[in-house]
Structure formats: structure tokens, C-alpha cells
VOKE-867708 format. One record per residue (C-alpha): residue in one letter; chain; x, y, z. Coordinates in Angstrom, 2 decimals. Layout:
<kolvo A,A,<X,Y,Z>>
...
END
This chain:
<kolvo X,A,<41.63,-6.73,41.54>>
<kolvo X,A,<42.59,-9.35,43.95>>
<kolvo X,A,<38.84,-10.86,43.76>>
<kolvo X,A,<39.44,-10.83,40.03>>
<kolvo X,A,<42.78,-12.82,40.12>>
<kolvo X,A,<41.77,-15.68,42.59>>
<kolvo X,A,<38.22,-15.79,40.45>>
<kolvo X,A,<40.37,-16.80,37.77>>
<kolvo X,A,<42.76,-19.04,39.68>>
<kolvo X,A,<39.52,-21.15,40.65>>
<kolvo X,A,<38.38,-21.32,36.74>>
<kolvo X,A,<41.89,-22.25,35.31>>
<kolvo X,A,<41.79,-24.82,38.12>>
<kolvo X,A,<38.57,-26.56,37.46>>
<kolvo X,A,<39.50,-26.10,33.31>>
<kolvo X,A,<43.18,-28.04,33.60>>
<kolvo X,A,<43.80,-29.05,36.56>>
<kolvo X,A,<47.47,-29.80,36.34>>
<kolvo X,A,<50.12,-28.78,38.84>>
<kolvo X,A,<51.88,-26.63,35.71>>
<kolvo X,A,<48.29,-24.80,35.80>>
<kolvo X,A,<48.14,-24.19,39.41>>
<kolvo X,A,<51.48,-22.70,39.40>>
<kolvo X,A,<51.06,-20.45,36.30>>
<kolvo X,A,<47.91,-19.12,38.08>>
<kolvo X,A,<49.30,-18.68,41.27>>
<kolvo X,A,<51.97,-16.67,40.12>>
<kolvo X,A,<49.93,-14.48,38.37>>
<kolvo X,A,<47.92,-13.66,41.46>>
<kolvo X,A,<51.42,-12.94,43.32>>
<kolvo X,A,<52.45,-10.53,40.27>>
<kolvo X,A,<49.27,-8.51,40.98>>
<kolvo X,A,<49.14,-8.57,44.94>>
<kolvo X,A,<51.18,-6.15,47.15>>
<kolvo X,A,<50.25,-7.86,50.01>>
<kolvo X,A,<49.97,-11.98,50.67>>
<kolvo X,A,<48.31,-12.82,53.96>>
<kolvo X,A,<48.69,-16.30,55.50>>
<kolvo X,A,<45.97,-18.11,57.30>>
<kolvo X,A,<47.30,-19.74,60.16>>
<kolvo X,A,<46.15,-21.88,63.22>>
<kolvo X,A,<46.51,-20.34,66.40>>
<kolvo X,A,<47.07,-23.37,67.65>>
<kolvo X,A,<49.89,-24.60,65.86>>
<kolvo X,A,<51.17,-22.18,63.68>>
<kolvo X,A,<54.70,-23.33,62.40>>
<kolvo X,A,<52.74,-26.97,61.07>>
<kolvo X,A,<50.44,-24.99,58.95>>
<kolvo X,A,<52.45,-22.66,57.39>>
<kolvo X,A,<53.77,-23.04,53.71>>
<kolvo X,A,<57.46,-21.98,53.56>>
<kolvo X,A,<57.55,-22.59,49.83>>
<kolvo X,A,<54.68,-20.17,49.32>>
<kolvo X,A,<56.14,-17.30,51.09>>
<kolvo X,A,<59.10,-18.04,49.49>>
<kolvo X,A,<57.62,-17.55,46.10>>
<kolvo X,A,<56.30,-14.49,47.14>>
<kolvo X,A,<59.59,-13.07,48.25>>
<kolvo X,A,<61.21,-14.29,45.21>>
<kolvo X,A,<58.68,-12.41,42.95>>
<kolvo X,A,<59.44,-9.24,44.14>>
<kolvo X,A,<61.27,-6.89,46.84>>
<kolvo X,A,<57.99,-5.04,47.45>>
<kolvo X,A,<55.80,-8.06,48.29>>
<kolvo X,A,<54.88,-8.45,51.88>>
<kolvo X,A,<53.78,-11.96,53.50>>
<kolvo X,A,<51.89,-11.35,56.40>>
<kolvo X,A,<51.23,-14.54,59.10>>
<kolvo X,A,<47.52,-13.84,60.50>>
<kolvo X,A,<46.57,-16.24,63.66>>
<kolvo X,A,<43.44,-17.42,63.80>>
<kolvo X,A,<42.10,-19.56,66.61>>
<kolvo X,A,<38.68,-21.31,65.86>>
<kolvo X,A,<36.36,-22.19,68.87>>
<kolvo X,A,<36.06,-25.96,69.93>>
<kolvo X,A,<33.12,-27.35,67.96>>
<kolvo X,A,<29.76,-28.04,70.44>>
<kolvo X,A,<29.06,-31.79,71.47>>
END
């Protein structure tokens, strides 16, 4: 279902690509997701996170959950 929903995100996007758009979509994945997880840098977590985002999220309803995953990538090779 989720697969579904961002599927269509990416189609509305590349069809109108307006921020009024991206927000309609958006919201419409939120509606149908129980779960939002947040893909953040290990590293530096509190510069990559999106406070408006999980906002949103916790504003749509009292059931959503916002979960912050760390992810650390390994230094590139030289």
C-alpha cells in the first residue's frame, strides 16, 4: 500500500511539479501510513532531520508514529 502511495507521489511530481502538488501528495501518503520512518545521518542527526515533516505527521493523526532511524554510511575508498 505504502509502495503504491509513494509510486504515485513520484508521478504527480514529475506531472505538476508545484509545491501545492507535493504537499497534496504527501499528505495523502501520511493519511495511508501508520508508521513514518526518518532517514537520518548517524553522524549528525539533529541537521538532517525535518521538524516540519514530523510535525505534519503528528498533526494528521494521534495514531501516527515517526520513527528516527540512524544510519551511518562508510567513508567512501580513495
Amino acid at each position: 500500500m505504502i509502495l503504491e502511495c509513494v509510486c504515485e507521489l513520484i508521478v504527480a511530481l514529475s506531472a505538476d511539479s508545484s509545491r501545492r502538488a507535493f504537499y497534496k501528495e504527501f499528505m495523502k501518503v501520511v493519511d495511508a501510513a501508520d508508521v513514518v520512518i526518518e532517514v537520518l545521518d548517524a553522524r549528525d542527526p539533529l541537521s538532517c532531520r525535518c521538524l516540519d515533516v514530523e510535525r505534519l505527521v503528528r498533526r494528521s493523526g494521534a495514531d501516527k508514529k515517526v520513527i528516527l532511524l540512524l544510519n551511518k554510511i562508510g567513508e567512501p575508498n580513495s
